[in-house]
C-alpha positions in Angstrom: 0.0 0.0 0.0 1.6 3.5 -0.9 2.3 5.9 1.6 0.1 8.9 0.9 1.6 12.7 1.7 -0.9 15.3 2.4 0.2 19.7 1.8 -2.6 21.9 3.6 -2.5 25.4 3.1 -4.4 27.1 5.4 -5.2 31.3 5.3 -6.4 32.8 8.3 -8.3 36.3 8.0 -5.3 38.5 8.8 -7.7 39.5 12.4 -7.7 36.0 12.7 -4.1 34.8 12.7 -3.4 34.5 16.4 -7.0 32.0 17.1 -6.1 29.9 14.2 -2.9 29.2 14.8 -3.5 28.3 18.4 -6.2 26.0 17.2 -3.5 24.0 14.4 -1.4 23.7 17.2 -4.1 21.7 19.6 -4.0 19.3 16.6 -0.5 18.5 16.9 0.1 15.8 20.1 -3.0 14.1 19.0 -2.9 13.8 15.6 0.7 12.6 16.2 0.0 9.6 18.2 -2.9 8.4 15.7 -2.6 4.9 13.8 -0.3 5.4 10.5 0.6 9.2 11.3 4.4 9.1 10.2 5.0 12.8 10.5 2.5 16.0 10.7 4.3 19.5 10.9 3.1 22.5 11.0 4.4 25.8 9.2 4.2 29.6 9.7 4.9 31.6 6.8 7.6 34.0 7.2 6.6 36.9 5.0 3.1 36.4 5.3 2.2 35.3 8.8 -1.7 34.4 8.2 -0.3 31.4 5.7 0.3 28.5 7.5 0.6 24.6 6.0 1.2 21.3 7.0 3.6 18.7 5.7 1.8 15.3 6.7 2.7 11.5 5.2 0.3 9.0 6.1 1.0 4.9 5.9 -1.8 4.5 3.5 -4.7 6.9 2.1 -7.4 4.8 4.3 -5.8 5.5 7.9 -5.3 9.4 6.7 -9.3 8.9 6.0 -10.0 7.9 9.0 -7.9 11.3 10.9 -10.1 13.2 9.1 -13.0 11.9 10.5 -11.5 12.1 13.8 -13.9 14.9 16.4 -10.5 16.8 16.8 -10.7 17.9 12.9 -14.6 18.9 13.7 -13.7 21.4 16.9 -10.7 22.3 15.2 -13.7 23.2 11.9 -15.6 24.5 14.8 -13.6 26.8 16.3 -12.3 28.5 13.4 -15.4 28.9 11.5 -15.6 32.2 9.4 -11.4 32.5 10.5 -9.8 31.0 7.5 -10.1 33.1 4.5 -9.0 30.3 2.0 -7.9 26.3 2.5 -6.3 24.1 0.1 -5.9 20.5 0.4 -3.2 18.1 -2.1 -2.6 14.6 -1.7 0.8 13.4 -3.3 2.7 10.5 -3.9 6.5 10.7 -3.2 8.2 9.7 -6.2 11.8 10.6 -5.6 
């Protein structure tokens, strides 16, 4: 089964920046200890500190599935409702 890599962009509403990024950040620890979670960082911007995105590989598409279903992605959804000005989502394959 191949590994499945996952690049979120996430843009908070520049009055925003401060409650979304506190609310990534509660998704770290548990996230990290969930079944086939190889890595999931999280990165700030450095120009353009409302842009943050996160580098996460995943042992197989179906386990990543299942993260996403997890309640902490729906408070995390919650919480930041009407913060995020934009979201993009890519799942990749590593091929070198």
């Amino acid at each position: 089964m191949a590994k499945l890599t996952i690049v979120a962009n996430i843009k908070a509403n520049a009055d925003k920046i401060e409650l979304v990024k506190a609310e990534l950040l509660k998704l770290i620890d548990i996230t990290r200890a969930e079944e086939g979670c190889i890595n999931y960082d999280l990165h700030q911007d450095n120009e353009n500190p409302a842009h943050f995105m996160f580098y996460e590989n995943w042992e197989s598409r179906e386990l990543w599935q299942t993260h996403m279903g997890n309640t902490h992605l729906a408070e995390y959804m919650a919480a930041t409702e009407g913060a995020v000005a934009e979201f993009t989502l890519n799942e990749m394959t590593q091929i070198a």
